[in-house]
N, C-alpha and C positions, 0 to 999 in steps of 0.2 A: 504493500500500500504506500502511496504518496507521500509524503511527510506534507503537512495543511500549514501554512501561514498564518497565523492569527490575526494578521494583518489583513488579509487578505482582504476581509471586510468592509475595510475603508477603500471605496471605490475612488480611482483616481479622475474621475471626472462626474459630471450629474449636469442634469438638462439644465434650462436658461428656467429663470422664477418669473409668474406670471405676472404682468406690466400695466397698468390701467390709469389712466387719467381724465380725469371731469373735471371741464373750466365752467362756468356760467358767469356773462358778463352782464351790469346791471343793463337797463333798459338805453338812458340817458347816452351810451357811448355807443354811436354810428360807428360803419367802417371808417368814414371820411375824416370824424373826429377821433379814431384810433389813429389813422397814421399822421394827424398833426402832431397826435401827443406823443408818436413814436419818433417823428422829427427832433421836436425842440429837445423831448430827452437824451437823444442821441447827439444834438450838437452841445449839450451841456455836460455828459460827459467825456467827450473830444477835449472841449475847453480844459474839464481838469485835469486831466491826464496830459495833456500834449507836455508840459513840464516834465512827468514822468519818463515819460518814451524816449523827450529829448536825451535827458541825461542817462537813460538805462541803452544808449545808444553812441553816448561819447568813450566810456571807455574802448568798446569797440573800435571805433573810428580812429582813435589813438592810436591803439594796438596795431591797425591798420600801415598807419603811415609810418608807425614805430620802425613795422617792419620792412616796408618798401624802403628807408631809408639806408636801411644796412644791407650789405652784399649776400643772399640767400644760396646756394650751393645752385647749379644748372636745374632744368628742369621743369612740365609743365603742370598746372596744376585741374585741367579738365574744367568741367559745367559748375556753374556755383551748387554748392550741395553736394550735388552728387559725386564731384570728382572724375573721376578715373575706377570705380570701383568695377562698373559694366564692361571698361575693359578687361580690369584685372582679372572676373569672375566668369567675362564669355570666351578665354581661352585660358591656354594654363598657366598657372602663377607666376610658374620658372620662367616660360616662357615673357611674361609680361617686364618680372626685372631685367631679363637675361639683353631685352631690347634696349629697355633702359639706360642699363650700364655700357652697354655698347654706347650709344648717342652721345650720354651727358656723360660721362666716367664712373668714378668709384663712390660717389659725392653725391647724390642727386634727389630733388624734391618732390613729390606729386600730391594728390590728395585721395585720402582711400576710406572708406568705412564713415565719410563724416569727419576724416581729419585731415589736417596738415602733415605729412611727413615727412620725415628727410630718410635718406636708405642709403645706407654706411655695407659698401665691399668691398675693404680691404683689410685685413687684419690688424695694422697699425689702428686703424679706427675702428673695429671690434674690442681692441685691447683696450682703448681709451673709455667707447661707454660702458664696456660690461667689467674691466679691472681699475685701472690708475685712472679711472675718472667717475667710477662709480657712486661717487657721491652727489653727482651731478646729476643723476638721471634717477628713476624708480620705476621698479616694474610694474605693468598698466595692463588694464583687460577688462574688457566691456565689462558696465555696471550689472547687464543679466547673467556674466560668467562670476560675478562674482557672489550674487544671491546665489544663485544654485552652487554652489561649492561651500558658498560662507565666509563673511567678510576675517572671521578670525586666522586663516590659513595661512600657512607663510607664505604662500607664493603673491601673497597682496602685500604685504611689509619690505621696509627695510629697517636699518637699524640696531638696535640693541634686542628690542622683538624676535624679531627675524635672525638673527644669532644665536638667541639664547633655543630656539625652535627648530633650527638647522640641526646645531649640534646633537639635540635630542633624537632627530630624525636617523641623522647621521649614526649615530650610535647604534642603532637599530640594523643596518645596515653596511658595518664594517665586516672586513675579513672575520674578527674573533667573533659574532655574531653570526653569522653566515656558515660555519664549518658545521654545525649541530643541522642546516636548512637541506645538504644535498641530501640525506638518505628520506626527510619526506618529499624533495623535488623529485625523487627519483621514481620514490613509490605513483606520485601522480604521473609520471612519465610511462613508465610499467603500468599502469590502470586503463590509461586515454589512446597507447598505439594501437593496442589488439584491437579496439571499436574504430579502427580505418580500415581494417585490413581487407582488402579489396570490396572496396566501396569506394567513390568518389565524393570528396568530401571538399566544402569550402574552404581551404587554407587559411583565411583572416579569420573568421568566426571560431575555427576548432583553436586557433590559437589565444583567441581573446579567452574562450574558456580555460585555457587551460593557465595563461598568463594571471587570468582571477583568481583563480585557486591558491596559486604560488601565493600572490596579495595577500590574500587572504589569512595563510597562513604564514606570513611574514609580518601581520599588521596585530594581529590576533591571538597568535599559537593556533593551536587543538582547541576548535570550538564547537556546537552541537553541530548536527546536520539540520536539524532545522531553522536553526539560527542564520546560521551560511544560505539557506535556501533563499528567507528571506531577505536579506542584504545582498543576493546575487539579481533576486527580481525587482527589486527596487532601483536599483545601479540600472540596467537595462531600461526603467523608463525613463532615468535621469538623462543617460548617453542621448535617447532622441532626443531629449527636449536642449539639450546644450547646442548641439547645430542647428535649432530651427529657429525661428523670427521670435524677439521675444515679445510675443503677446501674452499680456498673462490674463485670460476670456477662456472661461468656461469648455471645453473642447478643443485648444489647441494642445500641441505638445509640450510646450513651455509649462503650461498651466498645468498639466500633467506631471512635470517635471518638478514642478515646485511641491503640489502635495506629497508628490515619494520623497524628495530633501526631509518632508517634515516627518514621513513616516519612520525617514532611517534616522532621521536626530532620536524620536523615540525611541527604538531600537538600542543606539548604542548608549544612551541614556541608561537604560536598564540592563545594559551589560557594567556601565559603568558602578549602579548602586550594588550588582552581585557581589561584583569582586570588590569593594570596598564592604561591605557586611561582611567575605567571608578573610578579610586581613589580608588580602592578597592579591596582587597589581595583576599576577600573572603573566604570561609569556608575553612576546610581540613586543610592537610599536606601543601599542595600547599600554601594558606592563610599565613602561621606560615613560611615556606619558602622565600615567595614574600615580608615579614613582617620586615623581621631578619636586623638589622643595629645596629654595633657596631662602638666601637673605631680604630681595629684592619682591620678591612673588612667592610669596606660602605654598599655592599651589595653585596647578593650572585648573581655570574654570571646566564647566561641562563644555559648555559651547564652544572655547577655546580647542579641546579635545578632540571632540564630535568635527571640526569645520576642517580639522587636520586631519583625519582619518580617511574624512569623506574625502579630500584634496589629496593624500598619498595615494591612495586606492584610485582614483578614476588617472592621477599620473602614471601608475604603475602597469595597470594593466593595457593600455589600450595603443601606447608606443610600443613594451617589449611586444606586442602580439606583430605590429608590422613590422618590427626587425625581422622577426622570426619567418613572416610571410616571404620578405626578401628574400631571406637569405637560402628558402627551397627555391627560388624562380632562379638564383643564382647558379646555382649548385646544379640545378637540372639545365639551365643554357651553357653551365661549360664541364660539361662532362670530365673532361681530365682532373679538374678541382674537385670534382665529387670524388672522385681515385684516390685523388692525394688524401683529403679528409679522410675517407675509408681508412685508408691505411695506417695512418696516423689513430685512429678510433679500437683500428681491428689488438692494432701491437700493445693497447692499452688493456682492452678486454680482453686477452690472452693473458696477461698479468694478473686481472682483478680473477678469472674463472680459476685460473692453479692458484689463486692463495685463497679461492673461495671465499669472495665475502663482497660489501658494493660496491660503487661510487662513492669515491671521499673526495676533499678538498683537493688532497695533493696530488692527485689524477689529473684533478680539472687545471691545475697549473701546470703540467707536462703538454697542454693538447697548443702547439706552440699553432701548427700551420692553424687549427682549426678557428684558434684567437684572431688570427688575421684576416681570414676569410670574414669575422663578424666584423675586424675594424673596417674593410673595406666597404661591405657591407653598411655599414652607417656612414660612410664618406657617401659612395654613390648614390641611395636613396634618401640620405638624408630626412629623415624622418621629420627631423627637428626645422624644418628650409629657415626660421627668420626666428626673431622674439621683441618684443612689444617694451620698447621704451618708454618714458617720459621727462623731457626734461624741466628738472624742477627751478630754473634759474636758468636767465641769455645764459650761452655756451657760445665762444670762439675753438675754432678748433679749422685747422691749418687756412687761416683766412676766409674762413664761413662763417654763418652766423644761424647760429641755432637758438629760436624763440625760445622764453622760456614758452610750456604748455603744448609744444610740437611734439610729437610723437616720432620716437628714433629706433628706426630697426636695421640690426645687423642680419645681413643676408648671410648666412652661413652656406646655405646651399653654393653660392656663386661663389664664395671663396673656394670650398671643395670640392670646384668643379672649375679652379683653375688652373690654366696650362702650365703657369709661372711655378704654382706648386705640386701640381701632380701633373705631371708630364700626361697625354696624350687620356685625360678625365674620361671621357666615357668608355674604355675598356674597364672592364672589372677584371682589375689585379693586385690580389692580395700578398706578391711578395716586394712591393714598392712600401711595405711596412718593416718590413726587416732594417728597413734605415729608419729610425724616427723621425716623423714630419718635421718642418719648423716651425716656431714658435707661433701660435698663434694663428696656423693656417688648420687646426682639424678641433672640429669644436663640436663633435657628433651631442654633446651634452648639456652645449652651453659653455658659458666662464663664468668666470668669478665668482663671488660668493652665492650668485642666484644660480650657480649651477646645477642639477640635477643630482639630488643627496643617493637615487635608487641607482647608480649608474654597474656597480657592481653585481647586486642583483640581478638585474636585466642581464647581463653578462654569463653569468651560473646559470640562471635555465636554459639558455641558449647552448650554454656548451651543455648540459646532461640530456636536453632531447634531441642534441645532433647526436651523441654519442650513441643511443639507443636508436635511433631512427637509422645512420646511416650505414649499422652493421648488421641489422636486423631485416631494415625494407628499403624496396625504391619506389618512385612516386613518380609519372605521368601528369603534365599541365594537358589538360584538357582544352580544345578548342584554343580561339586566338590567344596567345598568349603576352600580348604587347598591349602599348596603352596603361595610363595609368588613373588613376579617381583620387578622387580629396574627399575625404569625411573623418576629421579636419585634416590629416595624417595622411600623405601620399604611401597608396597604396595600388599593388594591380590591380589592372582591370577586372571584376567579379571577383574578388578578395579570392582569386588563384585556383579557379576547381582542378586536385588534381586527383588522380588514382592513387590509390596505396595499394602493394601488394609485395608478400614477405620475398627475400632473396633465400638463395642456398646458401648456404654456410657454410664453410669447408672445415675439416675438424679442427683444431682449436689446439 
């Protein structure tokens, strides 16, 4: 039988509430004398307001000439309003800077989403907004990504907040944390390949499931199955409501998305009062969270907890899921690299079967080709293509002039996918890592202190389900295999249908 939701009950959406209105006007008020009296009214209050308007329209106007006065970086800025967005969104992204930076250079302005932007690709100016200038800028993201995640997460901060919140995270997910993770990675790995085994299966999807899992028990420890149920279906209506329009009316997705935020705040709410009843923080993120008491902050709030849980969990699962999609499209378009991985995989699992026992830590640090094929892998798809500035004060920076209140994004993708630093970018070749990149040219994760605390992690499942997957089965792309979709996270075309079906083994 099922495991049932108690949640479940709370319906994520409910029809519109019925609407009725009854005017009666006295007798004495004609049409003719209604729209006098709607005239004089309306030019009485023009009169008081136009003082208003004026001055809620000077700062504007200021800011205007502020900035035409000073030298803006190249670049056009499209239709008032709307910008450039219809460009950016009715062809593809890459393709939209990729023009850009050709025309105006490394340096260049346009208008996207409703803003002003400037669009920084070069590493010299990736280093300055996201390291030795990072005080100047703060990370920015639509006001409805931030209700649906929650304003307390550290990916909305900077500061002393956002430090103190890192390190927590961070802790969670270092090496000495991590070595206890691979024999339950593994066991999920051993659980999820025999349900492919020749069937054709969606690649994006089987991996977001299995990527949540990992989350899950990286954020959490060992928690019920019913509990996991329900914080697995809640997340799934959050995920649609985060790419759609944010209306928050009765039957959109947003609106949707918002009541499941409130259902899984409850949720972790009451995972929270358990383990505090029963003295104990217990495993995960969660644990290290429930833990934390200083000088400065006694203890972190609920909300505080809950807004970072729901914000490591929707970061965690849904980027390592397209690494991982990649890096089978990878592996299955250059067949020789699949050879190499194998064998590099098989001469490891020949070791683990005569000394009889799992997958450990120090395994997954011997798998040398296999780590490269993932770094290249995050070079080439760049999962990560850009991230959302703001500058909080004018910034000069090499004779430009950045507003404050402009929005500054580092194209990562165009760096890692330039010739300067990776010789001849669209081949996929992973032993152009055997030399370490230079500084500042490979940033599959981001810089600086906003960098991505999960980067390790993401890294351990990858290598335990190539190891399993590439000495056990092989896998067929189905149909066209080219082409690529955004949801947000470039990913193939139909998130990668391919076959799974077991190989022979040869003895061991």
């Amino acid at each position: 039988m099922q495991p049932h939701c108690p949640f479940s009950k709370h319906k994520l959406d409910h029809p519109p509430l019925p609407l009725s209105l009854s005017l009666s006007l006295p007798p004495s008020l004609s049409p003719s004398n209604m729209q006098a009296l709607f005239f004089h009214a309306s030019l009485l209050l023009l009169l008081a307001f136009t003082p208003f308007i004026v001055f809620s329209f000077l700062p504007s106007l200021f800011q205007c000439f502020r900035v035409k006065s000073k030298r803006l970086p190249p670049g056009s800025m499209g239709w008032p309003y709307i910008g450039e967005t219809l460009k950016l969104y009715t062809q593809n992204p890459n393709t939209f800077f990729s023009n850009k930076q050709k025309r105006y250079g490394d340096i260049f302005k346009t208008h996207i989403l409703g803003c002003p932007c400037i669009m920084i690709s070069s590493p010299a100016a990736a280093k300055f907004v996201l390291v030795s200038g990072a005080h100047l800028f703060k990370p920015t993201y639509p006001p409805s990504k931030e209700k649906m995640i929650g304003p307390e997460a550290l990916f909305f901060h900077q500061g002393d907040y956002h430090s103190m919140l890192k390190k927590l995270v961070q802790a969670s997910f270092l090496p000495s944390a991590l070595r206890g993770s691979v024999f339950e990675i593994e066991h999920l790995v051993l659980k999820i390949l025999p349900s492919w085994e020749n069937k054709t299966i969606n690649t994006l999807q089987e991996m977001k499931r299995f990527a949540f899992d990992v989350a899950i028990i990286a954020v959490f420890g060992p928690i019920e199955d019913l509990e996991k149920e329900c914080i697995k279906n809640l997340y799934n209506c959050l995920e649609k409501g985060y790419n759609s329009m944010p209306l928050n009316l009765p039957g959109t997705p947003f609106h949707r998305a918002m009541k499941a935020r409130k259902l899984l705040h409850e949720i972790l709410r009451k995972m929270m009062k358990k383990r505090r009843d029963n003295k104990n923080g217990g495993e995960g993120l969660l644990g290290v969270l429930l833990g934390f008491k200083d000088e400065k902050v006694s203890h972190l709030t609920d909300s505080q907890i809950a807004d970072n849980i729901i914000g490591v969990i929707f970061a965690a699962h849904d980027t390592t899921a397209s690494v991982l999609t990649w890096t089978l499209k990878y592996l299955f378009d250059n067949e020789h690299l699949l050879e190499s991985v194998t064998r590099e995989q098989e001469e490891i699992r020949r070791r683990i079967m005569k000394e009889r026992r799992g997958l450990t830590w120090e395994d997954t640090r011997v798998m040398t080709f296999t780590s490269r094929v993932i770094q290249e892998t995050l070079r080439s798809a760049s999962i990560l293509s850009f991230t959302f500035r703001e500058a909080v004060e004018d910034v000069e920076f090499q004779g430009y002039f950045i507003p404050k209140g402009w929005k500054v994004l580092p194209l990562f993708r165009s760096i890692h996918h330039c010739a300067d630093f990776f010789p001849h970018p669209d081949r996929f070749d992973p032993t152009r890592f055997e030399v370490p990149p230079r500084p500042n040219t490979y940033m599959p994760f981001g810089s600086g202190v906003h960098s991505c605390p999960g980067s390790e992690l993401a890294k351990l499942e990858v290598l335990v389900l190539i190891h399993h997957l590439t000495t056990k089965y092989r896998w067929e792309v189905m149909g066209d295999a080219d082409g690529i979709q955004y949801g947000p996270f470039p990913v193939p075309k139909q998130g990668l249908p391919v076959k799974v079906s077991s190989r022979k083994i040869n003895s061991m």
